[in-house]
C-alpha positions in Angstrom: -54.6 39.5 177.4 -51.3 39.5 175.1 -49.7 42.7 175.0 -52.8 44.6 175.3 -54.3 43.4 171.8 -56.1 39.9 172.4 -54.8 38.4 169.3 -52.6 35.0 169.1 -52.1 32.0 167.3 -51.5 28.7 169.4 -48.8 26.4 167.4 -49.5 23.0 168.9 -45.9 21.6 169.1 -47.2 18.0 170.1 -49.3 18.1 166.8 -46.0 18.3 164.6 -44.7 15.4 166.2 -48.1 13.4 165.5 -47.4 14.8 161.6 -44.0 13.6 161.2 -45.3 10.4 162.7 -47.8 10.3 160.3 -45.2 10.8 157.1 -42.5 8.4 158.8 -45.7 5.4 158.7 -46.0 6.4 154.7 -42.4 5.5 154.0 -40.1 2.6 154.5 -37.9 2.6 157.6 -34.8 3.7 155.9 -36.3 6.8 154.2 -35.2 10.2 155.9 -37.1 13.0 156.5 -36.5 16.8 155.7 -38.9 19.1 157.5 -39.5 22.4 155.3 -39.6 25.3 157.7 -39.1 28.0 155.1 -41.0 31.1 155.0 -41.0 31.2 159.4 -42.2 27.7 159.2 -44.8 28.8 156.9 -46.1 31.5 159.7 -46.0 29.3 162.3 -42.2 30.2 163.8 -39.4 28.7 162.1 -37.3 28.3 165.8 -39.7 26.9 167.5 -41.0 24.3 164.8 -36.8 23.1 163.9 -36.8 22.6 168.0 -40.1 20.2 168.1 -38.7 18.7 164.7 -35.2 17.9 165.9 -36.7 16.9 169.0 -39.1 14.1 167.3 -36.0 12.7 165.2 -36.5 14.8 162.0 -32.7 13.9 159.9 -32.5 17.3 157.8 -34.3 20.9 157.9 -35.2 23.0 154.7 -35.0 26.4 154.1 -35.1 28.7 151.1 -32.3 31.6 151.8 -29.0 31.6 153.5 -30.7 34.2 155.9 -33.5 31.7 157.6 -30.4 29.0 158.3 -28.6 31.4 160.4 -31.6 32.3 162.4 -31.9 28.1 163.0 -28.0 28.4 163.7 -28.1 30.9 166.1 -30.9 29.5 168.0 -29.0 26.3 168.3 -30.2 23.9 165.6 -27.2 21.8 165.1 -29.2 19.5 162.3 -28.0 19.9 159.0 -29.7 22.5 156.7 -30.3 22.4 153.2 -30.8 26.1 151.4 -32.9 25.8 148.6 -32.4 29.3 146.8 -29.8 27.9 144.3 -28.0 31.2 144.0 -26.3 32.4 147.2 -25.3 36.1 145.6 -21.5 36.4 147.0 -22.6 34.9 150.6 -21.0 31.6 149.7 -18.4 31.8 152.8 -21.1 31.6 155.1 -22.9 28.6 153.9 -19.2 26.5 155.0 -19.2 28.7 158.1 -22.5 27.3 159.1 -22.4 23.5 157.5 -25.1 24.6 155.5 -26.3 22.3 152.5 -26.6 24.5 149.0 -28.7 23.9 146.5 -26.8 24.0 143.1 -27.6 23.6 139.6 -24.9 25.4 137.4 -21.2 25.4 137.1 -21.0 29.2 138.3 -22.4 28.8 141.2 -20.0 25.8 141.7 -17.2 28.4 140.8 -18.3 30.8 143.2 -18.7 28.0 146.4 -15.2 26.7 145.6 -13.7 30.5 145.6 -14.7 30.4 149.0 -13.6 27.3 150.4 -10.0 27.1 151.9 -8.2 24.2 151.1 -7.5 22.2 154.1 -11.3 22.8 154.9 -14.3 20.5 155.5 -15.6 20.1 151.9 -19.2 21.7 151.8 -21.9 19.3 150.9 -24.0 20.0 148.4 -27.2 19.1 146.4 -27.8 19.3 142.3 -31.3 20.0 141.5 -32.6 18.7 138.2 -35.5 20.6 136.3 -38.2 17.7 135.2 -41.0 20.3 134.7 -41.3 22.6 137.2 -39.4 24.9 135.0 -37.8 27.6 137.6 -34.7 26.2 139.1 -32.8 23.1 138.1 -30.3 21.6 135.4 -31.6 20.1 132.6 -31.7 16.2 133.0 -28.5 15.7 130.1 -26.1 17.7 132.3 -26.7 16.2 135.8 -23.8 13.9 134.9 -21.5 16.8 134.5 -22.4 18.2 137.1 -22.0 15.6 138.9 -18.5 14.2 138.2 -17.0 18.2 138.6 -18.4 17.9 142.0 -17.1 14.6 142.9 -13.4 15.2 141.4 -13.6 18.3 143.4 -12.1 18.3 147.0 -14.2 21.3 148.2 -17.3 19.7 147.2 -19.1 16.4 149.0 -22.3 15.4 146.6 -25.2 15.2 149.6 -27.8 14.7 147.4 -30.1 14.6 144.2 -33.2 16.2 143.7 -36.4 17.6 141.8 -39.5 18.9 142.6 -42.8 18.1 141.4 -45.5 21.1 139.7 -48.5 19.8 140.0 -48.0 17.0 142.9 -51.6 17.5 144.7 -53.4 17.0 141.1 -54.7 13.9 139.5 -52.6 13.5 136.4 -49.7 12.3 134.2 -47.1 14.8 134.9 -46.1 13.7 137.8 -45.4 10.6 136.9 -44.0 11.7 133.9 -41.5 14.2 136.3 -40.6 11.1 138.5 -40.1 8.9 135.1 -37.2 12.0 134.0 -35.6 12.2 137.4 -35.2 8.4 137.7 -33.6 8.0 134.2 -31.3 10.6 134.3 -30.0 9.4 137.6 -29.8 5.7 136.2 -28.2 3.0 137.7 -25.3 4.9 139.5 -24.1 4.4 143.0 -24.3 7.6 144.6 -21.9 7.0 147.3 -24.3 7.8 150.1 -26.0 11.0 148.4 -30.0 11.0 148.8 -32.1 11.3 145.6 -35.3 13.1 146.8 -38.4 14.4 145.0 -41.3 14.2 146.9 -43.6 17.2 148.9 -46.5 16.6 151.4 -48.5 15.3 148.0 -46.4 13.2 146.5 -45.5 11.5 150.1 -49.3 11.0 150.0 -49.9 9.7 146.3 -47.5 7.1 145.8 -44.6 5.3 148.1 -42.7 4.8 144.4 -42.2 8.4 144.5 -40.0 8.5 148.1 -36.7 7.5 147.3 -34.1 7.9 150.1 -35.8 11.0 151.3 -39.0 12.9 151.5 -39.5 16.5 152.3 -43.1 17.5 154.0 -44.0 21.3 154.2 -47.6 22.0 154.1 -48.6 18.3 156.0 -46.5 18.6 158.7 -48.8 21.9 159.4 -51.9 19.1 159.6 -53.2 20.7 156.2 -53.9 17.3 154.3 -52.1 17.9 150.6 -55.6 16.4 148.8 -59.0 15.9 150.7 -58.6 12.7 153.0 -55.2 11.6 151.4 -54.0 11.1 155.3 -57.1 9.1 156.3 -57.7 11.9 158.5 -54.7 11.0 160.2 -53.1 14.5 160.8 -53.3 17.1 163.5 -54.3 20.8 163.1 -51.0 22.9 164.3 -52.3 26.5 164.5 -55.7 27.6 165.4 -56.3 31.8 165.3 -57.6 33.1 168.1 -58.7 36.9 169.3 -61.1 38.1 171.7 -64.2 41.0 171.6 -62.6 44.2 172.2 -66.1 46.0 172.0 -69.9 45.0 171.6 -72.5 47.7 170.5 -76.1 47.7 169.1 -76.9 49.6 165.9 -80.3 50.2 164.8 -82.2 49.1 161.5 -80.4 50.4 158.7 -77.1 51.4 159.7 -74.1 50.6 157.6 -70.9 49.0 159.0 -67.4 49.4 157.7 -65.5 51.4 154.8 -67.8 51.8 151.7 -70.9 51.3 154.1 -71.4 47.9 151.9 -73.5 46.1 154.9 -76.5 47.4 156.2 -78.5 45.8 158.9 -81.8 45.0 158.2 -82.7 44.8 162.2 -81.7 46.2 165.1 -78.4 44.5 165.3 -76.1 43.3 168.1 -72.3 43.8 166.6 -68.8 42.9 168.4 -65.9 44.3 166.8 -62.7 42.0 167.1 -58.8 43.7 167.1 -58.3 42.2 164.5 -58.0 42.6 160.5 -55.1 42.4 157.2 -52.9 43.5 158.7 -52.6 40.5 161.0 -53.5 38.9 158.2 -57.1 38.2 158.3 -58.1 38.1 154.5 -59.9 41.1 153.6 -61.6 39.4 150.9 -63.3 37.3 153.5 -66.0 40.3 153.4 -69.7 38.9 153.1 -68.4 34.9 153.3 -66.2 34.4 156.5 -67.6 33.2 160.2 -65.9 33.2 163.4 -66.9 30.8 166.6 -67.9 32.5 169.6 -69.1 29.6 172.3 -69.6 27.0 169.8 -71.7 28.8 167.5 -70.3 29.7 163.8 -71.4 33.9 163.7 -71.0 36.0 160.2 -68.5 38.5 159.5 -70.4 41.6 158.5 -69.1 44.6 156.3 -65.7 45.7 155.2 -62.6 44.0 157.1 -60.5 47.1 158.0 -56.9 47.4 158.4 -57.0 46.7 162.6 -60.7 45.6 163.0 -63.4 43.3 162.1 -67.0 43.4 162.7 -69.6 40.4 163.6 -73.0 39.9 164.2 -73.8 38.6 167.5 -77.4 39.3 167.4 -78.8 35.5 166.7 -76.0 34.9 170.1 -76.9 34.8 173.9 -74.9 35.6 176.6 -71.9 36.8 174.7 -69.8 39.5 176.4 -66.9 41.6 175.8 -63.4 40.0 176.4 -65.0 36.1 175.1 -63.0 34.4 173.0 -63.1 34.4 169.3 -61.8 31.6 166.8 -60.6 33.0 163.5 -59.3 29.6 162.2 -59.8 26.6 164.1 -61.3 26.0 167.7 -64.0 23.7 169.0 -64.0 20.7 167.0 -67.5 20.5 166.1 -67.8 24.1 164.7 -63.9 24.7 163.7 -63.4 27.5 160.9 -61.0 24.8 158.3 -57.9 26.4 156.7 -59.8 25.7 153.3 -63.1 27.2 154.1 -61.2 30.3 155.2 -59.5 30.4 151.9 -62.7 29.4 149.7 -64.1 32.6 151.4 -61.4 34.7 150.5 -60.1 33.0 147.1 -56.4 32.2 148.8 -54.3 29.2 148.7 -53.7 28.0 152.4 -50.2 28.5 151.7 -50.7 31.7 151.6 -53.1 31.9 154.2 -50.3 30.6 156.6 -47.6 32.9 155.5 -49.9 35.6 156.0 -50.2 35.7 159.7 -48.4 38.9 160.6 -46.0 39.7 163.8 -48.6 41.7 165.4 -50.1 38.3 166.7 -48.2 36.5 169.2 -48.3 33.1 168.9 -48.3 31.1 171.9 -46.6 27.4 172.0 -48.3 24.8 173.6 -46.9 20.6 174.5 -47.4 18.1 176.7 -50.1 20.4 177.8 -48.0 23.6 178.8 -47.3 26.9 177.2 -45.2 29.9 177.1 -45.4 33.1 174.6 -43.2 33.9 171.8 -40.8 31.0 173.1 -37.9 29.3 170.7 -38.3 26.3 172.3 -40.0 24.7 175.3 -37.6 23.9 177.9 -38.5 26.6 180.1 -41.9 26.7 180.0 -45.2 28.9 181.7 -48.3 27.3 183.3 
């Protein structure tokens, strides 16, 4: 039991290393690596995923707000961190504070980062992104060399890097070649005086070795969700399976309805186990009518409306199932695992989303080299 409400996620810290592995043997040996742990790691815990990271030689983290670097700060990441926001909204002193790596793309944010720097200081390195087609952040490709030379006349200032970032990366199609094809011209034939030039996400690692530069940045693959169908061979590890447990089993007669709106109704006598668990964990709700679970190996349907704290099952076509078993939401036994992409076909997500969407309320367990403790920042002290 976890806190009295049998509901956890296990965040398999040895898989991440397996991942990284798997993106390092895409790329050349001199191409770095920046891990994307933005948005808690994207729901699997940002602290403990920058540990296992630095741990398996990642060279840089990613974030997307000055507020998820000093978590990593203060929980003793000493790699260096790049913030991705862009616009750092009068908190500029504490990216130098906290050698932090800003994101930049217009002369008054440049204004406001050199206010804050003392002379005499460290200068702060930076990174200018350049908008190729994503269209949200970014300079347009004609004034990256402005940008550019005001940074690198400027003693507060080190230029870290150059980057873009690709719209439509996990799609067959032109425009990312197109997007690549921008970025390289406007950056030319310069010498960058050490500063990586970086474009590519989990998908573009996947699609094309042209595309990696000095540095790649994995998100969603270093979470073993393959970018395209099969793009890794198979190669990468699962990281987080869902897991809960029946709280209570009951048997309902022929025609009774189940959940809010009383949109199920069983058509037999019917054997039903409710699970503690529903959206507000982040179980889809739309997942009514479509999703399954795996209770000893055996794929059962969720049945009627998925409430706030609780879903239902049918058990009835399942032997020997008894309250307190274990329930797979998203993973589990190999042979009969509920895939992060059937779980969002049932409920019309994106499995970014899906991720993200695991609430506090379950714990998530960390598990290497076979051990595990709860809720843990890192694994150097760790429980049987």
């Amino acid at each position: 039991m976890i806190a009295g409400r049998p509901t956890w996620a296990e965040i398999d810290l040895d898989a991440i290393a397996h991942n990284l592995k798997v993106v390092r043997d895409r790329c050349k040996a001199d191409v770095q690596v920046l891990g994307v742990v933005k948005a808690d790691a994207y729901g699997h815990g940002a602290v403990s995923i920058a540990h296992a990271l630095a741990r398996a030689g990642v060279e840089r983290l990613g974030v997307a707000s000055i507020a998820e670097a000093l978590e990593l700060r203060q929980a003793g990441i000493t790699l260096p961190i790049v913030v991705l926001a862009g616009n750092y909204h009068r908190a500029e002193r504490l990216l130098q504070q906290n050698r932090l790596q800003p994101v930049i793309f217009r002369h008054e944010v440049l204004d406001a980062l050199e206010a804050s720097i003392d002379p005499g200081e460290d200068p702060l390195a930076v990174h200018v992104k350049v908008d190729t087609g994503m269209g949200r952040l970014g300079c347009a490709p004609e004034e990256l060399p402005d940008l550019v030379a005001r940074i690198q006349r400027s003693p507060a200032f080190q230029l870290a890097g150059v980057m873009s970032h690709f719209a439509r990366a996990d799609e067959v199609g032109q425009q990312t070649r197109q997007q690549f094809e921008s970025f390289t011209e406007c950056l030319g034939p310069s010498d960058w005086q050490g500063a990586v030039r970086h474009c590519a996400n989990s998908a573009a690692i996947f699609a094309d070795s042209a595309y990696h530069l000095d540095m790649v940045r994995p998100g969603l693959c270093l979470y073993g969700v393959d970018p395209y169908d099969e793009a890794s061979s198979g190669q990468l590890q699962p990281v987080l399976s869902w897991w809960t447990r029946i709280n209570t089993i009951r048997t309902l007669p022929e025609g009774s309805a189940v959940g809010y709106g009383g949109r199920w109704v069983s058509r037999r006598p019917t054997r039903l186990g409710i699970l503690p668990v529903g959206y507000a964990d982040g179980y889809p709700w739309a997942g009514e009518g479509r999703a399954e679970v795996v209770i000893r190996n055996r794929r059962v349907p969720v049945v009627g409306a998925i409430s706030m704290d609780m879903t239902a099952v049918d058990l009835t076509d399942l032997d020997g199932v008894e309250e307190l078993d274990p329930v797979a939401l998203l993973g589990g036994p190999s042979d009969r695992a509920v895939r992060a992409d059937e779980l969002c076909r049932w409920s019309g997500r994106l499995v970014y989303e899906l991720l993200c969407s695991i609430g506090p309320r379950v714990t998530r367990v960390y598990k290497a080299g076979g051990l595990a403790q709860v809720g843990a920042p890192d694994l150097r002290v760790v429980l049987p």
